[in-house]
C-alpha positions, 0 to 999 in steps of 0.5 A: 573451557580454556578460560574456566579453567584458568580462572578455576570457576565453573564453565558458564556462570556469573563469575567466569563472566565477570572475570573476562570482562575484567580482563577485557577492561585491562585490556582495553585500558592497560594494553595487552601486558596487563592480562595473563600470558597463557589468556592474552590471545583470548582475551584479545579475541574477545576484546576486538570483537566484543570491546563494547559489551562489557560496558553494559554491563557496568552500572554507570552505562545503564543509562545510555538512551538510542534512538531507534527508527522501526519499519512500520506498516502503513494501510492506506486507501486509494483510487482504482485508476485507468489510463486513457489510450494515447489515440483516445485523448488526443481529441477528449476533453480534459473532464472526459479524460479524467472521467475515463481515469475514474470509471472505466475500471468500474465499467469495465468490471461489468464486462461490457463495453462503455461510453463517455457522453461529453455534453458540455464538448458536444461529443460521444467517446466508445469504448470496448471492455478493455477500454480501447477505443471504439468510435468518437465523434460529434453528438447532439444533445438537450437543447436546454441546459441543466443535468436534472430532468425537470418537467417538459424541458430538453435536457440530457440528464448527467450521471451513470446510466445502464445501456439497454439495445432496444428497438427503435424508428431511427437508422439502424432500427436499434438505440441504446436506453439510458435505462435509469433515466425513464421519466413521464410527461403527462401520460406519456413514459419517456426515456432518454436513449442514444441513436442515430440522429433524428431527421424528421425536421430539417429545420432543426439542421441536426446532421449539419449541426454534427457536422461542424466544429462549434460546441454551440450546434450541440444542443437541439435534441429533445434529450437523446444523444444523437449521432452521425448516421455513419457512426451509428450504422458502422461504429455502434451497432456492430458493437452493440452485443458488446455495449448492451448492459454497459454503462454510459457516462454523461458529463453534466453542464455544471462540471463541478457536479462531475466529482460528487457524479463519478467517484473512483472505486477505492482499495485498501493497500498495505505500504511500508515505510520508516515508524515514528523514532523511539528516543529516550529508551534504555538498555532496560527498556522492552524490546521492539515487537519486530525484535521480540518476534524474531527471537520467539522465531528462533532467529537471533541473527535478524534481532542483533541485526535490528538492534544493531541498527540503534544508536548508542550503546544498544546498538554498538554492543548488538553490532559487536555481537553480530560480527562475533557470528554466534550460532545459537538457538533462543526460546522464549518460554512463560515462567522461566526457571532455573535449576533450582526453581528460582524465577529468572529473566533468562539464562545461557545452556551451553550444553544445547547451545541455547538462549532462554528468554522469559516471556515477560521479564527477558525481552528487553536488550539488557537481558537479551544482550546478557545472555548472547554474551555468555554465548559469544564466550561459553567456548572460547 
């Protein structure tokens, strides 16, 4: 090359290096006079694309520390939600609203239809596959409050039951079985189901009672959900094939119990985001694992481009080799030699235009900026 031959040293080696650099430093402090007129224009190049360079390599600047802010990739756990249709929420309940959040991705992966039986409100929420809505009305539920079958006591059980179409003596000939809420009294199997509302005694004012608006009228089944004849015959049982082996979801008087009751399914997602700082390192310290594996991908203008993102002298001498656009190949290898065998951290071929790294010795910024060094000057 031009400058080896000035210097009258061989192309690529330490001495022509250190010649440059000299002259760089001349340069920078003596203005352009100070250099040889047949160099002047080279050294100029090098001195205001890589002015910073030459002070890593000058012991007094081995010290210098960066701070250094690495993408990091966070895995993170959270809930599967849906969100309630705008036609449906405007008449849910708060609680009945954030149940349909939590379970209807669930209940919609059985394929099926679902419902949401808002006890503590007195109303029933119907919904297709796809969540949207299909009924809501008023509903009679247990005279007795509680969420736990207990004994002789009327009460609507809360928790996630299995729909079952099943025949029945209400209008309709059909109910939908709670299936995990069969119970026993006595000799007697029971099982809590939801239906068209029971009629037999006209004391009880069951469809006077869904009629209104109170909350307070809700409560006289035995257990049953109980709806509006209408609801049932032209809301529910056209639906039926599509409800049957669904879920329902009964929202239990003590809302509280609602968390523990109907918790959402969770996923586990990957997100980037800024790493903890690394402060303190020097220009002898290990590369970044992000900036190791671009080099070992042959891809040295992503790793100056990392480093270049470092405050200090790392970063201004990686941002200055950069904006020299080298175009050269780097391999990272095990046990690397050079010529005569001797171990070496890495070293430049000018002939295939390419940077060694040892695998172990070579990845820190100090060796790797030394070699792109040599690149950046082996054909000026």
């Amino acid at each position: 090359t031009v400058l080896a031959t000035h210097y009258g040293v061989a192309p690529d080696s330490q001495e022509l290096l250190s010649k440059v650099l000299l002259d760089v430093v001349r340069f920078t402090n003596k203005g352009i006079e100070a250099v040889n007129r047949a160099i002047r224009s080279f050294i100029k190049q090098i001195a205001n694309g890589l002015m910073s360079i030459a002070l890593i390599f000058n012991p007094a600047q081995l010290i210098d520390t960066f701070s250094y802010n690495p993408v990091k990739v966070y895995t993170e756990t959270i809930e599967i939600k849906a969100t309630v249709p705008a036609d449906a929420r405007a008449n849910m309940s708060a609680e009945a609203v954030k149940v349909y959040e939590s379970m209807a991705p669930a209940a919609q992966a059985s394929g099926k239809g679902f419902m949401i039986a808002d006890k503590p409100a007195g109303r029933l929420h119907v919904f297709d596959v796809d969540g949207n809505l299909i009924a809501q009305d008023t509903a009679l539920y247990g005279r007795d409050y509680g969420d736990v079958l207990q004994g002789e006591k009327r009460v609507t059980p809360a928790g996630k039951y299995t729909l079952k179409v099943a025949p029945s003596s209400y209008a309709g000939g059909k109910a939908f079985e709670l299936v995990e809420s069969e119970y026993r009294v006595g000799n007697t199997d029971y099982v809590i189901a939801v239906h068209a509302a029971y009629l037999g005694d006209k004391t009880e004012k069951r469809e006077e009672r869904l009629a209104t608006a109170a909350i307070s009228d809700k409560r006289i089944s035995y257990g049953c959900i109980n709806t509006k004849h209408e609801t049932f015959l032209n809301k529910l049982m056209p639906n039926a094939a599509k409800l049957d082996g669904g879920m329902v979801f009964v929202i239990p008087d003590e809302v509280a119990l609602s968390d523990t009751l109907f918790k959402p399914q969770t996923k586990t997602v990957q997100r980037t985001g800024p790493g903890k700082a690394l402060r303190g390192a020097t220009v002898g310290d290990p590369l970044h694992p992000a900036i190791i594996a671009c080099l070992k991908s042959d891809d040295l203008p992503t790793a100056l481009k990392s480093m270049a993102s470092m405050s200090g002298m790392v970063g201004k001498v990686a941002g200055a080799l950069l904006r020299a656009n080298i175009d050269t190949s780097v391999k990272v290898v095990d046990n690397l030699t050079d010529e005569a065998g001797k171990p070496v951290a890495g070293f430049f071929d000018p002939q295939t235009n390419t940077i060694f790294l040892d695998s172990k010795a070579g990845l820190n910024s100090h060796v790797a900026l030394h070699e792109a060094l040599h690149a950046a000057t082996s054909h000026v």
